[in-house]
C-alpha positions in Angstrom: 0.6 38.1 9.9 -2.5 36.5 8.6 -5.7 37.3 9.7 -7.1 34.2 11.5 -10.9 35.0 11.2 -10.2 34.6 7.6 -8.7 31.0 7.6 -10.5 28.5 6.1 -11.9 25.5 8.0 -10.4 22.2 7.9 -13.5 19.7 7.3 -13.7 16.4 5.3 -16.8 16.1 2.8 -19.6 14.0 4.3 -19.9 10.2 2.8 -16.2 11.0 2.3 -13.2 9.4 4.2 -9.5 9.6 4.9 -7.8 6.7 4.8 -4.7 5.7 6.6 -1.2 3.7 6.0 -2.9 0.7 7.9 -6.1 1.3 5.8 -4.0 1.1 2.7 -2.3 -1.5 3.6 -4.8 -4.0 4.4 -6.5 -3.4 1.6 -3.2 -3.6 -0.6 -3.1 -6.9 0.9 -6.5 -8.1 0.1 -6.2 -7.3 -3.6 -3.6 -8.9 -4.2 -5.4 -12.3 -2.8 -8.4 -11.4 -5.0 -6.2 -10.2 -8.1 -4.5 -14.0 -7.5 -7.9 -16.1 -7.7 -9.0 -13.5 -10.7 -5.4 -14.3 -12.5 -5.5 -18.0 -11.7 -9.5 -18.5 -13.6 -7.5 -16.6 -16.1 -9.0 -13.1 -16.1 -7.0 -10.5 -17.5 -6.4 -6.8 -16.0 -7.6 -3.8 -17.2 -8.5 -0.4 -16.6 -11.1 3.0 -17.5 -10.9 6.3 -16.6 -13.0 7.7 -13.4 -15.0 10.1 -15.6 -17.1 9.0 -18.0 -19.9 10.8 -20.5 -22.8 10.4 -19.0 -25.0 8.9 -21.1 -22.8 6.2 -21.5 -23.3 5.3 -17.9 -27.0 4.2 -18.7 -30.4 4.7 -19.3 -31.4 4.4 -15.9 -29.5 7.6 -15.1 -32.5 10.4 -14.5 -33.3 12.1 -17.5 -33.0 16.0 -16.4 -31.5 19.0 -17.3 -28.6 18.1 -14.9 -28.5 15.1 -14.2 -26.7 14.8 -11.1 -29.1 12.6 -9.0 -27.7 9.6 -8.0 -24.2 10.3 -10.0 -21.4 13.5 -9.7 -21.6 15.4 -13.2 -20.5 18.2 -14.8 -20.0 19.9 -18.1 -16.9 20.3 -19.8 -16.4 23.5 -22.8 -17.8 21.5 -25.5 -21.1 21.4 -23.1 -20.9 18.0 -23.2 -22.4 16.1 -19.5 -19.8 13.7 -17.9 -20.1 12.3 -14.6 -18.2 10.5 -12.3 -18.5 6.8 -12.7 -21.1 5.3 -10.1 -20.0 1.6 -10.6 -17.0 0.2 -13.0 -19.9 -2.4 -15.3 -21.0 0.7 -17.5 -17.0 1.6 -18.3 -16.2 -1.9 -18.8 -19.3 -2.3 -21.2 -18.6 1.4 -23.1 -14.6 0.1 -23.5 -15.5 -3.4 -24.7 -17.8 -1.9 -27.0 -15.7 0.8 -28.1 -13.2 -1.8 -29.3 -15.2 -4.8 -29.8 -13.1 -5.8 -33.0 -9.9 -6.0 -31.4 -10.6 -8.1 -28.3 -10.8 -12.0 -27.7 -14.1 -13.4 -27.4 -14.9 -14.0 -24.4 -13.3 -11.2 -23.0 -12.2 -12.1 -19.5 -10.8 -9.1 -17.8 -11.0 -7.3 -14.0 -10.3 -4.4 -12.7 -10.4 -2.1 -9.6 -11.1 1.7 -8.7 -13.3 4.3 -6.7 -16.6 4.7 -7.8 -18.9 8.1 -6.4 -22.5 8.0 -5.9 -24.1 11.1 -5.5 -26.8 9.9 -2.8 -27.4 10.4 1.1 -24.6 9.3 3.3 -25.3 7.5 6.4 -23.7 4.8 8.2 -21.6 2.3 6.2 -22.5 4.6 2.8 -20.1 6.3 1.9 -19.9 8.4 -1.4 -16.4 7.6 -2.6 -15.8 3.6 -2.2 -13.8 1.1 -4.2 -14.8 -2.0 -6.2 -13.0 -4.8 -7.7 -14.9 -6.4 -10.4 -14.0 -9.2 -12.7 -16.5 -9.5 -15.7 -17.0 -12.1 -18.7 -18.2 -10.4 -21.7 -19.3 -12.7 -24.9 -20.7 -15.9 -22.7 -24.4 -16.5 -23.4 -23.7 -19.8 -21.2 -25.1 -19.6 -17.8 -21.8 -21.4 -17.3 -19.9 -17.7 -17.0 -22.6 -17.0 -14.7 -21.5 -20.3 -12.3 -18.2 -19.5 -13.2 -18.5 -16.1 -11.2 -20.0 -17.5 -8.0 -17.3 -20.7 -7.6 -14.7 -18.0 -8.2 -16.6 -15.7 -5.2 -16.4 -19.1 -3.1 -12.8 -18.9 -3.5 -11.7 -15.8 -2.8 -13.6 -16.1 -0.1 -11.4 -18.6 1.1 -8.2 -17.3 -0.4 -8.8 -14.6 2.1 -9.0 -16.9 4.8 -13.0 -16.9 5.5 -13.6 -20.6 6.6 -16.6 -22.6 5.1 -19.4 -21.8 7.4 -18.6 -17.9 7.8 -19.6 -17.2 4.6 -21.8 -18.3 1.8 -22.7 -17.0 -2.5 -25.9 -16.9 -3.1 -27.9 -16.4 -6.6 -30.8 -15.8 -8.1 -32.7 -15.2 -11.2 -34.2 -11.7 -12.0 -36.0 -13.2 -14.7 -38.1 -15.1 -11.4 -39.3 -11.9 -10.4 -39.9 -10.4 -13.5 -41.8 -13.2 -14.0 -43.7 -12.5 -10.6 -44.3 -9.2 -11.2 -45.6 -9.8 -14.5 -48.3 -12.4 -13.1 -49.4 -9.6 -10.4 -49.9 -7.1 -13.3 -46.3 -5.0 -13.3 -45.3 -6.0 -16.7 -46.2 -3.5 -19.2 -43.8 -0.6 -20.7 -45.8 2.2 -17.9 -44.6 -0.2 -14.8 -40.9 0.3 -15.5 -40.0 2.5 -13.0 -42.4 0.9 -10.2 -40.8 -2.7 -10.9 -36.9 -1.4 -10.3 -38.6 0.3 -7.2 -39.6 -3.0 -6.0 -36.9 -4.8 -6.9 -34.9 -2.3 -5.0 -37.3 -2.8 -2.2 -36.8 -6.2 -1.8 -32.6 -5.9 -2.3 -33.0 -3.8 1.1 -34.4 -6.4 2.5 -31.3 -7.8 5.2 -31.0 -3.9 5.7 -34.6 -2.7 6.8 -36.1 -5.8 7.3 -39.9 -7.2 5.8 -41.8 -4.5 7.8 -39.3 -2.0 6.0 -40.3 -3.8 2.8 -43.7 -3.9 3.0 -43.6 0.2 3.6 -41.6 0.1 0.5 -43.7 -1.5 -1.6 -46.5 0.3 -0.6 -46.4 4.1 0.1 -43.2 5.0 1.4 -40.8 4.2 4.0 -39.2 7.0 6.8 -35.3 6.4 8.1 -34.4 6.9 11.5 -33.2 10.5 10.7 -36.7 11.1 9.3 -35.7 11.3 6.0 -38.8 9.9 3.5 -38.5 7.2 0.7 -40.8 7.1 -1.7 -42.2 3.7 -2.1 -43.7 1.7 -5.1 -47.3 2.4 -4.5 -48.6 -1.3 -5.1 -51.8 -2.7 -4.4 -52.5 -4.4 -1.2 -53.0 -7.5 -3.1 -50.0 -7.0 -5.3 -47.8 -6.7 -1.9 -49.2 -9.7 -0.1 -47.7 -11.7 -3.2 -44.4 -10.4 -2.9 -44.1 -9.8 0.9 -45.4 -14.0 1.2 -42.4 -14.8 -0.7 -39.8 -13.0 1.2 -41.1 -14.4 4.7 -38.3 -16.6 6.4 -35.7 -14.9 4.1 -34.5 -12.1 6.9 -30.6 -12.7 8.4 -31.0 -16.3 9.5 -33.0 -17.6 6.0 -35.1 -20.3 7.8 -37.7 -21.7 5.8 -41.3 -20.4 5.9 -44.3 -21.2 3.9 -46.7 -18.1 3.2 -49.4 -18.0 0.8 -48.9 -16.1 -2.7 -51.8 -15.2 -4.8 -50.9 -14.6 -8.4 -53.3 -12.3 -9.4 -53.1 -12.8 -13.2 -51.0 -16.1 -13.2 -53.1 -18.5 -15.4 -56.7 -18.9 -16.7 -58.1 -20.5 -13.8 -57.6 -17.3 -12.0 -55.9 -16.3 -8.9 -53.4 -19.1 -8.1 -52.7 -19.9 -4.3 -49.1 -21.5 -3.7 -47.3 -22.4 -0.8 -43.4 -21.5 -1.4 -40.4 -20.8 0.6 -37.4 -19.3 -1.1 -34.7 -19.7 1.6 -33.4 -23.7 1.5 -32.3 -24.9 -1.9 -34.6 -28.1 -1.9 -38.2 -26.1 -1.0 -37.5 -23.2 -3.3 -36.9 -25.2 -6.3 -39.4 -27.9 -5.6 -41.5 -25.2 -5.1 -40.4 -23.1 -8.3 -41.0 -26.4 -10.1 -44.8 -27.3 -8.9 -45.4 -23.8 -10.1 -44.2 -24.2 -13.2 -45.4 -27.8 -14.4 -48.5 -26.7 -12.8 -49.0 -23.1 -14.3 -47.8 -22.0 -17.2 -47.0 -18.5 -15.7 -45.2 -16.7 -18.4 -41.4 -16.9 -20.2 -39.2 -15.1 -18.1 -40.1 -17.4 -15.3 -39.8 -20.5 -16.8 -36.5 -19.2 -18.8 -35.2 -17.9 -14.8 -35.8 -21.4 -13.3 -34.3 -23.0 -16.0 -30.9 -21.1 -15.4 -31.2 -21.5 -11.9 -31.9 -25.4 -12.7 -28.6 -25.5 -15.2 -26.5 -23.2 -12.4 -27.0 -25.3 -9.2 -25.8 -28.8 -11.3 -23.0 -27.2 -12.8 -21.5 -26.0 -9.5 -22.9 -29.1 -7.6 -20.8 -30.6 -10.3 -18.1 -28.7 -9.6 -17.7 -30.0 -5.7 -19.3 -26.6 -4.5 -21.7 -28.0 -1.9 -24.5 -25.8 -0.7 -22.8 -24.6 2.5 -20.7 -22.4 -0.1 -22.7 -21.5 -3.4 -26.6 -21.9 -2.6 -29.9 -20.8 -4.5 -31.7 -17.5 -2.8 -34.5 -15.7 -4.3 -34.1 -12.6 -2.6 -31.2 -12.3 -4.1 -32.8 -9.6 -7.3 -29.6 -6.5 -7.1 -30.7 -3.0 -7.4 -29.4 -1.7 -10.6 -31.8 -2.1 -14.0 -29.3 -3.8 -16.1 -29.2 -7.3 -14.6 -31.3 -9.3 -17.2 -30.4 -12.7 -15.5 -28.4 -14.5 -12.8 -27.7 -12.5 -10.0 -25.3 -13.5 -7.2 -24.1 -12.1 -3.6 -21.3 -12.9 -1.3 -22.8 -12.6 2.3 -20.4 -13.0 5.2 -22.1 -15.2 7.9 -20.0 -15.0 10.8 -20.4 -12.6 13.7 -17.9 -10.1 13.6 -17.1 -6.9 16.1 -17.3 -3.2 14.3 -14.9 0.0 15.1 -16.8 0.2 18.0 -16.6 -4.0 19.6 -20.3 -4.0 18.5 -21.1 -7.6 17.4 -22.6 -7.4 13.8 -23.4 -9.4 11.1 -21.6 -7.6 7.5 -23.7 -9.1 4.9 -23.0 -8.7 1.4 -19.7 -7.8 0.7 -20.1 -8.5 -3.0 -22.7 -9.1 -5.9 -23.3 -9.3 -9.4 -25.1 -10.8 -12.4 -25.8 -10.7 -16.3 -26.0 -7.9 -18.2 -26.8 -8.9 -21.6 -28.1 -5.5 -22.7 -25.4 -2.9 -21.4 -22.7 -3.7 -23.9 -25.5 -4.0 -26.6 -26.5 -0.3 -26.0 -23.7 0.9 -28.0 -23.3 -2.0 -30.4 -27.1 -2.7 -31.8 -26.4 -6.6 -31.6 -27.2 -8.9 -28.8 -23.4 -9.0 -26.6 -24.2 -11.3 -23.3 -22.3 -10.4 -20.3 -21.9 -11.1 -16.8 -19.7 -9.8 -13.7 -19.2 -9.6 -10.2 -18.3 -6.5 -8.2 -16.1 -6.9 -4.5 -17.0 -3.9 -2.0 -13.7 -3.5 -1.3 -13.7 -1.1 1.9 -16.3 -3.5 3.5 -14.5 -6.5 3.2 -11.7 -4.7 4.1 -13.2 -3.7 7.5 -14.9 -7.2 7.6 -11.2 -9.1 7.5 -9.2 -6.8 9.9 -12.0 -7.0 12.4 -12.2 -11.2 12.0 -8.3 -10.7 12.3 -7.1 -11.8 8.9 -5.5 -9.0 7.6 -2.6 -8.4 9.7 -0.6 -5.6 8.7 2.0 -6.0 11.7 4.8 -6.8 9.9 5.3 -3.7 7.9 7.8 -2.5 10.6 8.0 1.2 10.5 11.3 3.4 9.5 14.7 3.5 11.8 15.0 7.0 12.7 18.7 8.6 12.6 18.6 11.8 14.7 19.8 15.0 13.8 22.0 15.9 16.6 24.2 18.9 14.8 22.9 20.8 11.8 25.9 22.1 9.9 25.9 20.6 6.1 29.1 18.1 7.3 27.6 16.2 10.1 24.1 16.6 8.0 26.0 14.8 5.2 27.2 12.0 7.6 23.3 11.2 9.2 22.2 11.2 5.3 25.1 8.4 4.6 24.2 6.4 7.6 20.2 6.9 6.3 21.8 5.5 2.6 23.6 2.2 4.3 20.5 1.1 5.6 18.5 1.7 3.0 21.0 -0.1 0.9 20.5 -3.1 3.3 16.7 -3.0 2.4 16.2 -1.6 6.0 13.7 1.3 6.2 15.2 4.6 7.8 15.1 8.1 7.3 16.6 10.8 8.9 14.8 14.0 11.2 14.2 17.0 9.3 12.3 18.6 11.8 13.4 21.6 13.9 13.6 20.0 17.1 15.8 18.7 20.3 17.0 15.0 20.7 14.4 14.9 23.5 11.3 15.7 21.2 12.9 13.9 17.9 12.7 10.3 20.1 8.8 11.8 21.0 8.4 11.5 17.3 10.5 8.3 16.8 8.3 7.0 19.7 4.8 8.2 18.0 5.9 6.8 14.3 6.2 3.7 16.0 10.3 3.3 15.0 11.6 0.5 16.2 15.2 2.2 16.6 16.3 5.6 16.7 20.6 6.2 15.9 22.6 9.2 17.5 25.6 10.6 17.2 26.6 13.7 18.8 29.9 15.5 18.6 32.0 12.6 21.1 30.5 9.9 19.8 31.5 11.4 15.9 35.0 11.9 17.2 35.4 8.6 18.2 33.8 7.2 14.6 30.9 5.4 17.0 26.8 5.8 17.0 24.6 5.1 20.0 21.5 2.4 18.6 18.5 2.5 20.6 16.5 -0.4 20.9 13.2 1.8 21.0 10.8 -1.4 21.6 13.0 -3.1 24.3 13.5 0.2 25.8 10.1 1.2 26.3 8.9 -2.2 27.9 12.5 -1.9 30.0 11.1 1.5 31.4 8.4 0.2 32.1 9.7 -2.2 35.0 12.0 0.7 36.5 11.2 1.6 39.2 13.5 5.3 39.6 15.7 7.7 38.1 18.7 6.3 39.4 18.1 2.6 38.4 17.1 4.1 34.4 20.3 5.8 34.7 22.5 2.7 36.1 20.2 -0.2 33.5 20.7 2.5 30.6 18.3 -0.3 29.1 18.3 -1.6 25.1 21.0 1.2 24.2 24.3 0.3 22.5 27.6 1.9 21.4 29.2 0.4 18.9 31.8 1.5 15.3 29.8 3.3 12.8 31.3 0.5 9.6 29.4 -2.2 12.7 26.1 0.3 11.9 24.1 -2.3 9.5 24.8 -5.5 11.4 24.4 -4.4 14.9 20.3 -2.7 13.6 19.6 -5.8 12.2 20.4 -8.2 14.9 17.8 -5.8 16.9 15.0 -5.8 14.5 15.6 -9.9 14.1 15.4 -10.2 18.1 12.4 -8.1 17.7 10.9 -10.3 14.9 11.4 -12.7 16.7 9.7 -11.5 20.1 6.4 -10.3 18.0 6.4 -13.9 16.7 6.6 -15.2 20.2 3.7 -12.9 21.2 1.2 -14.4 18.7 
C-alpha cells in the first residue's frame, strides 16, 4: 500500500486555469464567429509554434543572463535561450520574415493560440490566456490600419454586441511621442522612461488618473502591497500628461485642462486647452495645436493618420457610436510605431460572482512597422489586431450570447450484467445510436444500476437505457426519460404514487431502440425551446 504522507498534492499553478467542456465550448463558438468576419475581409489562416528563440521575440525583452522577466524561457542542449511566446505579433513577424519571398504582398493572415506571460497574477491576469489576431503585413496605407478597426466593429456585432454596448477606439502613438518629445522625453537615454509612461497611461481605465499620476511619478502600490516602479517625471512634465488624460476615465466626458508644453516652440512654454475624449474637441484641438505650433514630426505625421483614418471609416458608414478617435488609446508594448486601436465593451455586465462590471478592452492593436524589419534590414510596415479571447468569452456568456445549451449531453446505456455476451449487446445498442448521430456511450464503471443513474443524472444525460436479464429475454429495453422524470418526481408526493405514475419510463422492442430515443430528445428539444 502506498504511503500517503508521501503523495503529492493536487494544486493548479497560480495565473493558471482549468477550463471546462462549457468553457471550451463557448469559446469554440466564438471563434468560429470571429474566424467568419476574418475569412469574409479575406484573411487567410495560419499558424507558429508556442516556443520561440528568444531573441526573436524582441528587443524589449530584458537583456539579462536569463531572461525570464516578463516571458517563460529556457535553454535547450545547444544553449540556445527560447521562451514561450508572450503574444502571437513577434511569431507572425519572425515567420513572415523568415519566408518573405514566398508570400503575397500584402500578407493577410490570422491566427489563434495561448500566449504565457511570466508576470504577477492577480484578478483577471492570468499567465496562460488565448489570443486571436488577424494582421496585414506589407500595407504602408493607414487604410490597413482602418481596415482593422471596421473589421473589430464587426465582429463585434457578428457576436451579437448591439451598437451602443460597445465601441473601437484608436489612436496615434506618434501623438504622444510627439508629447513626450515637447516635455523633453525624446532623446536615445529616455527610452525606457517613455514605454513606462506610455504603459502608465494604457492603465489608465484600470487604476484610474490618481493611479497614473503615481505612475508617472515615483511609483505606484497595489492593494496587496506590492510596489511599481514608476517613471520618475518631473512635476511639470506630469501636469502635461495628466491635463490631457482628465475626462478620459470609464465614462470619457469631455474636460478641458491646461497642458504646458515645456519645450514645444520658440516662444516658450505653450498653454492649450484640450480634451481628448469626443471626436470633434480632440481633433479641433489636435489641429489649433498644430497650425499654431509647429511642435515636432511625429505629431504632425500622428494627426495626419488620425485625420486620413476617421474619413476613411466615416466613409465607410462607420459612425462614431462604433469606430471613434481616443487618445488614451497608446498600448503597452514598444513596437507600435503608429495607429493603435481597442475594442472596449460599454455595457454593464454581471461577473462569476452577479457583480455588475464594466469589461473594457477586450481587444487592441496597431502598426508595427519595425518588428518584421528586425530580421529583414528593409522597411516592412505592418499592422494587426489581437482578441483577448478568454475575456470576451466571459464577457458574451455573462451578457447571454453564447449559449451552449444545445450541446445535449450523451444517452447513457447501463450495464446491468457484465459477462462479455450481454456486454457485447449494451456496446451494439451504444453503436445504433451513434450511427443515428445520437450521442451515447455505455457505463464502464464498477457500480449498481442505482449509482450508474446517480452518474447519468450528474452528466446531465438526458436518457439512460436498461436491460436486465427479463427484459433481454423478451428482446425489449426499458428508456428513461431522465429530464421528464426528474421534474415528474418532483410533483410526487409518496412512494406509492412514484411506484403507480412509474413517470417518463418506457418499454418498448430493442429494433424500436433508435426511433422511440429520438422522439424523447425531440419532445425535449422542443420543451427547452418553449422555456426560452
Amino acid at each position: 500500500m502506498a504511503d500517503k504522507s508521501e503523495k503529492t498534492k493536487a494544486r493548479l499553478p497560480r495565473g493558471f486555469a482549468d477550463r471546462s467542456a462549457d468553457d471550451i465550448r463557448a469559446v469554440e463558438k466564438m471563434m468560429a464567429t470571429i474566424r467568419g468576419v476574418y475569412e469574409l475581409y479575406g484573411f487567410e489562416p495560419v499558424e507558429q509554434p508556442l516556443i520561440e528563440y528568444t531573441d526573436a521575440l524582441g528587443k524589449f525583452l530584458p537583456d539579462q543572463d536569463r531572461p525570464n522577466e516578463g516571458v517563460f524561457s529556457f535553454q535547450d542542449d545547444d544553449d540556445q535561450w527560447l521562451s514561450l511566446r508572450y503574444d502571437l505579433t513577434a511569431p507572425t513577424a519572425r515567420f513572415v520574415a523568415e519566408n518573405y519571398e514566398r508570400l503575397p504582398k500584402p500578407y493577410r493572415s490570422y491566427r489563434s493560440g495561448w500566449v504565457f506571460r511570466n508576470e504577477k497574477p492577480g484578478p483577471g491576469r492570468f499567465r496562460q490566456f488565448m489570443q486571436f489576431d488577424a494582421d496585414t503585413v506589407g500595407a504602408p496605407s493607414v487604410a490597413a490600419d482602418a481596415e482593422m478597426a471596421m473589421m473589430m466593429a464587426d465582429v463585434m456585432e457578428a457576436l451579437g454586441i448591439k451598437r451602443g454596448q460597445y465601441v473601437v477606439r484608436f489612436s496615434d502613438r506618434r501623438i504622444w511621442d510627439g508629447v513626450l518629445e515637447a516635455i523633453g522625453l525624446a532623446s536615445e537615454h529616455t527610452v525606457t522612461r517613455r514605454l513606462t509612461v506610455l504603459r502608465a497611461i494604457d492603465k489608465l481605465d484600470r487604476v484610474g488618473l490618481e493611479g497614473v499620476e503615481e505612475l508617472l511619478g515615483p511609483g505606484r502600490a497595489d492593494e496587496s502591497g506590492d510596489f511599481t516602479k514608476g517613471a520618475g517625471l518631473k512635476s511639470e512634465q506630469i501636469l502635461a500628461i495628466m491635463s490631457l488624460l482628465h475626462g478620459s476615465e470609464i465614462d470619457r466626458m469631455a474636460y478641458s485642462g491646461e497642458v504646458i508644453f515645456s519645450g514645444a516652440s520658440e516662444a516658450g512654454p505653450l498653454h492649450m486647452k484640450m480634451a481628448f475624449s469626443e471626436d470633434s474637441a480632440f481633433m479641433n484641438n489636435l489641429r489649433a495645436l498644430s497650425s499654431k505650433f509647429s511642435i515636432n514630426e511625429n505629431f504632425s505625421t500622428g494627426l495626419e493618420s488620425l485625420e486620413t483614418i476617421e474619413k476613411l471609416v466615416r466613409t465607410s458608414g462607420y459612425g462614431a457610436d462604433r469606430i471613434r478617435i481616443d487618445g488614451t488609446v497608446v498600448r503597452g508594448l514598444e513596437y507600435y510605431t503608429g495607429p493603435v486601436y481597442e475594442a472596449e465593451l460599454l455595457a454593464e455586465i454581471p461577473n462569476e460572482d452577479g457583480q455588475i462590471v464594466r469589461f473594457g478592452s477586450v481587444g487592441g492593436g496597431g502598426r508595427y512597422d519595425g518588428l518584421v524589419s528586425r530580421f529583414r534590414g528593409e522597411p516592412v510596415p505592418a499592422t494587426g489586431f489581437s482578441i483577448g479571447v478568454s475575456r470576451l468569452m466571459t464577457a458574451l456568456k455573462n451578457l447571454g450570447k453564447l449559449d451552449t445549451s444545445d450541446v445535449i449531453a450523451p444517452v447513457v446505456v447501463l450495464v446491468m450484467d457484465k459477462d462479455t455476451e450481454s456486454l457485447g449487446r449494451y456496446q451494439k445498442m451504444v453503436a445504433e445510436l451513434r450511427a443515428a448521430g445520437i450521442r451515447s456511450e455505455m457505463y464502464l464503471g464498477g457500480a449498481g444500476m442505482k449509482a450508474q443513474l446517480k452518474y447519468a443524472d450528474r452528466r446531465g444525460s438526458p436518457v439512460a437505457i436498461i436491460q436486465g436479464g427479463d427484459e433481454r429475454a423478451k428482446g425489449e429495453v426499458q428508456i428513461k426519460d431522465l429530464i421528464e422524470g426528474a421534474r415528474m418526481s418532483a410533483e410526487i408526493a409518496d412512494n406509492a404514487e412514484w411506484r403507480a405514475a412509474r413517470p417518463a419510463q418506457v418499454t418498448v422492442a430493442e429494433s424500436e431502440l433508435v426511433g422511440e430515443v429520438r422522439k424523447i430528445l425531440a419532445a425535449q428539444a422542443e420543451e427547452r425551446a418553449r422555456g426560452k
